[in-house]
BAFI-3210 file (N, C-alpha, C; in Angstrom, 3 decimals, decimal comma, padded with zeros to 6 digits):
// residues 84
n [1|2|3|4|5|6|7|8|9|10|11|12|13|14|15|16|17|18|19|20|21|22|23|24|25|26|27|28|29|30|31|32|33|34|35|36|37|38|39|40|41|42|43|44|45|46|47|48|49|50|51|52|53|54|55|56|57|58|59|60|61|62|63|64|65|66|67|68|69|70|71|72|73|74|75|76|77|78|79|80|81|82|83|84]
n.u [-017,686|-017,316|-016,311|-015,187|-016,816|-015,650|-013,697|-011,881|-010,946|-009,030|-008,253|-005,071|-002,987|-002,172|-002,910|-004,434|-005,258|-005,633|-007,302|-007,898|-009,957|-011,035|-008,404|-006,443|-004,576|-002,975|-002,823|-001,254|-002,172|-000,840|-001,159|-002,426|-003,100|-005,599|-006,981|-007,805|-009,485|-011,401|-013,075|-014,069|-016,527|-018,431|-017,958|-017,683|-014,780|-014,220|-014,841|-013,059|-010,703|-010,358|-010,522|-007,768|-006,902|-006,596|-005,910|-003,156|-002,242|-001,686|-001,868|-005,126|-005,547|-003,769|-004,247|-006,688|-006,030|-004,752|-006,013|-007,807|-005,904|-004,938|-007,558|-007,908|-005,807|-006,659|-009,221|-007,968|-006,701|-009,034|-009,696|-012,070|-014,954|-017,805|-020,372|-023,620]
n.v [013,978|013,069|011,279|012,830|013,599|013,623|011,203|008,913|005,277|002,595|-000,222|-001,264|-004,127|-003,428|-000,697|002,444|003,743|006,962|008,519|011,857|012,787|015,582|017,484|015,610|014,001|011,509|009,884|008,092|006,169|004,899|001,688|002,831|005,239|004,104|002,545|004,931|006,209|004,188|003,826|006,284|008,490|006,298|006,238|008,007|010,500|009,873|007,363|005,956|006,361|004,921|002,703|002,797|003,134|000,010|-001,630|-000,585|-000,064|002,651|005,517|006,311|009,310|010,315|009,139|010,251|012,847|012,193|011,171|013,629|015,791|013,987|013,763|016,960|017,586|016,116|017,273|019,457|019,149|018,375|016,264|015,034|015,773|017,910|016,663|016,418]
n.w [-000,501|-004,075|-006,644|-009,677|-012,575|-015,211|-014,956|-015,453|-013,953|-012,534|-011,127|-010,840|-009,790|-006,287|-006,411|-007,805|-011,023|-012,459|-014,775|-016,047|-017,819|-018,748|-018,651|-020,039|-018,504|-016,218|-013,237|-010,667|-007,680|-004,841|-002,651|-000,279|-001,328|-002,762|-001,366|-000,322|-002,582|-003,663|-001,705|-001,641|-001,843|-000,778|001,917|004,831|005,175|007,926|008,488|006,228|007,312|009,158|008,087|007,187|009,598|010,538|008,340|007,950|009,782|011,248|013,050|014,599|014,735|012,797|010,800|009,619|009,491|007,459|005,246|004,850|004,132|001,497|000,621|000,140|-001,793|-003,875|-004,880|-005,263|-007,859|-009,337|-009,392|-007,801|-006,231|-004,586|-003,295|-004,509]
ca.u [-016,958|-017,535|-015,564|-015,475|-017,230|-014,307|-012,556|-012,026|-010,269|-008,556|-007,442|-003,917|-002,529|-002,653|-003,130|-004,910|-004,311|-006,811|-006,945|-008,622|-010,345|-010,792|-006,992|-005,701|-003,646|-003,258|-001,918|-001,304|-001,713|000,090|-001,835|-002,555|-004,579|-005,900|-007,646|-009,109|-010,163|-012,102|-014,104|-014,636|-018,311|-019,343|-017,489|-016,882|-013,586|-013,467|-014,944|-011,968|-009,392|-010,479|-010,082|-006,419|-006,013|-007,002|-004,845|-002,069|-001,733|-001,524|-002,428|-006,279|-005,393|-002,840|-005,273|-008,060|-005,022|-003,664|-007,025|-008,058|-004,725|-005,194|-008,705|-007,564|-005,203|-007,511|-009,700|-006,920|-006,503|-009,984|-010,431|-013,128|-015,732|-018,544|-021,713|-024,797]
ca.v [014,133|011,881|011,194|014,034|012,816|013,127|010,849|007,241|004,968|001,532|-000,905|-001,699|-004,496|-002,505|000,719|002,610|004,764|007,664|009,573|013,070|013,037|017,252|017,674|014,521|013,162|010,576|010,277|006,823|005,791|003,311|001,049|003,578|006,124|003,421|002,510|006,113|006,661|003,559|004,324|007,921|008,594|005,303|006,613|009,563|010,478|009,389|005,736|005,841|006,852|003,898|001,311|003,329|001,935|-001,494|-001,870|-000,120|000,386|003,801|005,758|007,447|010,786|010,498|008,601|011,259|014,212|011,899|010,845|014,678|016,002|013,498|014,655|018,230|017,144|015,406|018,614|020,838|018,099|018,352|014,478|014,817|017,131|018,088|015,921|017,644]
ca.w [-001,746|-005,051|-007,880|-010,357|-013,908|-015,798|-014,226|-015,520|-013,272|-013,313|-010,240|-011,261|-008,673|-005,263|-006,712|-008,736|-012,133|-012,446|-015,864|-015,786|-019,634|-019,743|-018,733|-020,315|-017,356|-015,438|-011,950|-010,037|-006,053|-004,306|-002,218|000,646|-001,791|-003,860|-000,634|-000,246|-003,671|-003,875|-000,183|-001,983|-002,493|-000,340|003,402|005,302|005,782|009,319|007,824|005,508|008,142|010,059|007,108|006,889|010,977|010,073|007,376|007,842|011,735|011,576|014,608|014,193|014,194|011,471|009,390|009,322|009,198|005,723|004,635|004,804|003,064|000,119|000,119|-000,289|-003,121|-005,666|-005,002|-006,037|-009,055|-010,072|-009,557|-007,223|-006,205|-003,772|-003,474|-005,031]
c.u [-017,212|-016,574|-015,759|-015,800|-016,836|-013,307|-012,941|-010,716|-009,627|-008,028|-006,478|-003,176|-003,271|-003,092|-003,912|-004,803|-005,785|-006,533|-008,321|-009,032|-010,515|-009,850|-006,250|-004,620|-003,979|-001,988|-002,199|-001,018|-001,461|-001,158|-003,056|-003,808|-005,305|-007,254|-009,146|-009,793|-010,697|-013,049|-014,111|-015,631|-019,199|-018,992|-017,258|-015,172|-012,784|-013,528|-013,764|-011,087|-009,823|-010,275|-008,345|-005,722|-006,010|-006,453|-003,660|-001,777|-001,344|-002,494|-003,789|-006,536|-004,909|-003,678|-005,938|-007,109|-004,766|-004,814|-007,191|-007,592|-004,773|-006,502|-008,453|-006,823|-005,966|-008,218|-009,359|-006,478|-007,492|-010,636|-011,704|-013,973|-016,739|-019,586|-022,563|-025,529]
c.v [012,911|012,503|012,270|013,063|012,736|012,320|009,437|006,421|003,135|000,911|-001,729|-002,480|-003,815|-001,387|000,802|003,333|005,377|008,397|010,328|013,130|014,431|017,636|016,641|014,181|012,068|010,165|008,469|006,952|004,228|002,891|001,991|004,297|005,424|002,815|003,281|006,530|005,479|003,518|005,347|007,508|007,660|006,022|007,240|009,433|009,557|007,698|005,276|005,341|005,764|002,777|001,614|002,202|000,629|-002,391|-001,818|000,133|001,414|004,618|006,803|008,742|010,974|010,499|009,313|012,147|013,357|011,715|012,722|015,669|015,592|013,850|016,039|018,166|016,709|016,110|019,617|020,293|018,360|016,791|014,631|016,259|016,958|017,605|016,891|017,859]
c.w [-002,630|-006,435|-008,853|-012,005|-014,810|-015,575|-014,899|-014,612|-013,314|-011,596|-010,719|-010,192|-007,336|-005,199|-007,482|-009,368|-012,682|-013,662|-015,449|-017,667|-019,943|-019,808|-019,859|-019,378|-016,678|-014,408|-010,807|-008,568|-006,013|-003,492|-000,898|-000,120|-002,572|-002,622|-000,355|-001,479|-003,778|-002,704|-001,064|-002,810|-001,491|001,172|003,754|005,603|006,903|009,017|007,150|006,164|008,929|009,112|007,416|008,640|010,989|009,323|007,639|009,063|011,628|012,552|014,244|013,863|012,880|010,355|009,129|009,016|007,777|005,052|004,199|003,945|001,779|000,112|-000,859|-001,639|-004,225|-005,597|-005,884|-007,462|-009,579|-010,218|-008,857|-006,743|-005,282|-003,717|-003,552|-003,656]
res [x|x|x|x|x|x|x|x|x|x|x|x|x|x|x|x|x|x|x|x|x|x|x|x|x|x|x|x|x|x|x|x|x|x|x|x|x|x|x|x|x|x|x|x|x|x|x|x|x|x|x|x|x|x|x|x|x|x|x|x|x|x|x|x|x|x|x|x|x|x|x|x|x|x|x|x|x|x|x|x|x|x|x|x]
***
């Protein structure tokens, strides 16, 4: 998955604040997805979900099940999209 090309983005503190330019919105993560949307495009999932245990001591499974979930979400958003 990679960033969708409408998308301009911004590292705000820990987070980050994503505007969608064909919708006009813009939707902010806390430190957690600010994580996974900046690994998106460079790491697989499971690469991700292993920064997520590293960080955040959350238990491996979880991380790939939450990494995966917020995947699915900025999908259903239109933030990101399917590598050519």
């Amino acid at each position: 998955m990679q960033r969708a090309a409408h998308v301009a983005w911004q590292q705000v503190g820990d987070g980050v604040v994503v505007v969608d330019l064909k919708q006009h919105t813009a939707t902010a993560f806390n430190d957690t997805g600010a994580l996974v949307w900046i690994k998106l495009g460079e790491q697989t999932p499971g690469e991700i979900a292993d920064h997520l245990v590293k960080e955040f001591g959350v238990a491996p499974e979880r991380a790939l099940a939450d990494v995966e979930s917020f995947l699915t979400g900025l999908a259903s958003l239109g933030l990101i999209e399917s590598d050519p």
